[in-house]
KOLDO-761263 format. One record per residue: residue in three letters; x, y, z of N, C-alpha, C, O in turn. Coordinates in steps of 0.02 Angstrom, whole numbers, plus 50000, padded with zeros to 5 digits. Example, Ala and Ser with C-alpha at 12.3 -4.5 7.8 and 13.67 -1.06 7.14 Angstrom:
ALA506604971650390506154977550390506604983550390507124983450423 SER506424988850354506844994750357506455000250394506705005750402 
# end
This chain:
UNK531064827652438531134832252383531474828652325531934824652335 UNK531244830152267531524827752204532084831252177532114837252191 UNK532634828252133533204832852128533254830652044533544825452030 UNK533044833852006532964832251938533514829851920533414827751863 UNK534204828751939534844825351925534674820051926535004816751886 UNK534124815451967534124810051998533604806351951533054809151951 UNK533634801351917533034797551877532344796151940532294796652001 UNK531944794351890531594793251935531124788751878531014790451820 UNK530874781751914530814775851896530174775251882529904778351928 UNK529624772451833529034771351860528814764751810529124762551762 UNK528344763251831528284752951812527684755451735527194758951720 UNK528094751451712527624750551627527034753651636526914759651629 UNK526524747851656525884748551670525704755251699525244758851679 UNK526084756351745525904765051772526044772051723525834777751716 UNK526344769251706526644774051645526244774551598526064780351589 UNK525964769951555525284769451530524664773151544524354777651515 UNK524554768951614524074771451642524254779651651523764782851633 UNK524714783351670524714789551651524694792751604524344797851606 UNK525044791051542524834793751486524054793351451523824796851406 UNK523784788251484522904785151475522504793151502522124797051473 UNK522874792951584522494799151618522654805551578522184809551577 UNK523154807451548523454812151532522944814851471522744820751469 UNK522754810051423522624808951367521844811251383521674816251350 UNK521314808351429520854810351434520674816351465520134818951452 UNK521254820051524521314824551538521054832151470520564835951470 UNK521714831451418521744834351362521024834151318520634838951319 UNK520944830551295520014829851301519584834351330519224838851309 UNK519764831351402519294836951442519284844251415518794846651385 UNK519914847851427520184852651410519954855351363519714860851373 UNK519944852151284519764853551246519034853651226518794856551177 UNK518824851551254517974851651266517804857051315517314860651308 UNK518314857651376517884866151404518334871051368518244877051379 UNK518714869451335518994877051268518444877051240518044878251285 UNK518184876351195517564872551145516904876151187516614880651157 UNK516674874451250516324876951275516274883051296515724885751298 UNK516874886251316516994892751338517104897451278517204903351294 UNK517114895551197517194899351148516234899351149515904904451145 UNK516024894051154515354893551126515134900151170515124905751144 UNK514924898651256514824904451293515064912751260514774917851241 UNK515544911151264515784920151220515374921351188514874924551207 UNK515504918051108515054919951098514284922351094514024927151066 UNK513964916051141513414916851158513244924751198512784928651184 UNK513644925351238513684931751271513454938051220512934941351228 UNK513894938651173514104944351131513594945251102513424951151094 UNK513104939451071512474938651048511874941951091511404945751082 UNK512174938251145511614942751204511544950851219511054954451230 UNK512514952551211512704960451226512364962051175511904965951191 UNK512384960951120512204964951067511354965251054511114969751020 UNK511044961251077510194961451080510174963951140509624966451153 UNK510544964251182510384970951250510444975551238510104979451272 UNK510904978551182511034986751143510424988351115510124993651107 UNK510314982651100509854986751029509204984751067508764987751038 UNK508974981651112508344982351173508384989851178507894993351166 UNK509044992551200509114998851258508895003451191508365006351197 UNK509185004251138509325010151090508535011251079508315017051081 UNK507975004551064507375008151028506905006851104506305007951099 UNK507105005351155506755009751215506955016151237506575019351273 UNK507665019251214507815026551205507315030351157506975035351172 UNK507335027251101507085027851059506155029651043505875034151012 UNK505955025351071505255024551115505055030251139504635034051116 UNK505645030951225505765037551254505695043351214505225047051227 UNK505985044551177506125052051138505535051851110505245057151119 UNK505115046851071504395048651053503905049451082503465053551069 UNK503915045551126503485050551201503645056851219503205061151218 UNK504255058551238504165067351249504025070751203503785076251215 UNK504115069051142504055074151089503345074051092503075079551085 UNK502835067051104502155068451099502005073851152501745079251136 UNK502115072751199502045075051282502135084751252501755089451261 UNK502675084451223502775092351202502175096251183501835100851207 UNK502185092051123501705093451064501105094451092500785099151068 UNK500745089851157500225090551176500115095751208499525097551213 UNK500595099451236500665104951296500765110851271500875116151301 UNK500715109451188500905116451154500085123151150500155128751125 
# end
């Protein structure tokens, strides 16, 4: 177990080399932020052409019964 009182040592080169990993890590990161805004939105684009699919096949609907009425009158 580590006791944060206690230093703890690590060799140049590794140290580097972690901040190297660290660095491309953050990258990553920021590229699936980036991607996961893109998706959203993409989504919302989609929700919203699924509304308006549903509203003028409601829409559709209601002009068929009204024919359907009309015919039966």
């Amino acid at each position: 177990m580590i006791n944060e009182s206690n230093p703890v040592f690590v060799k140049i080169d590794k140290y580097k080399e972690i901040l190297e990993i660290i660095g491309v890590i953050e990258k990553k990161m920021d590229g699936a932020r980036d991607l996961l805004a893109d998706i959203e939105e993409l989504k919302q684009r989609e929700d919203e052409e699924l509304a308006s699919w549903h509203g003028s096949l409601e829409e559709i609907n209601h002009k068929l019964d009204v024919i359907k009425d009309e015919l039966h009158e």
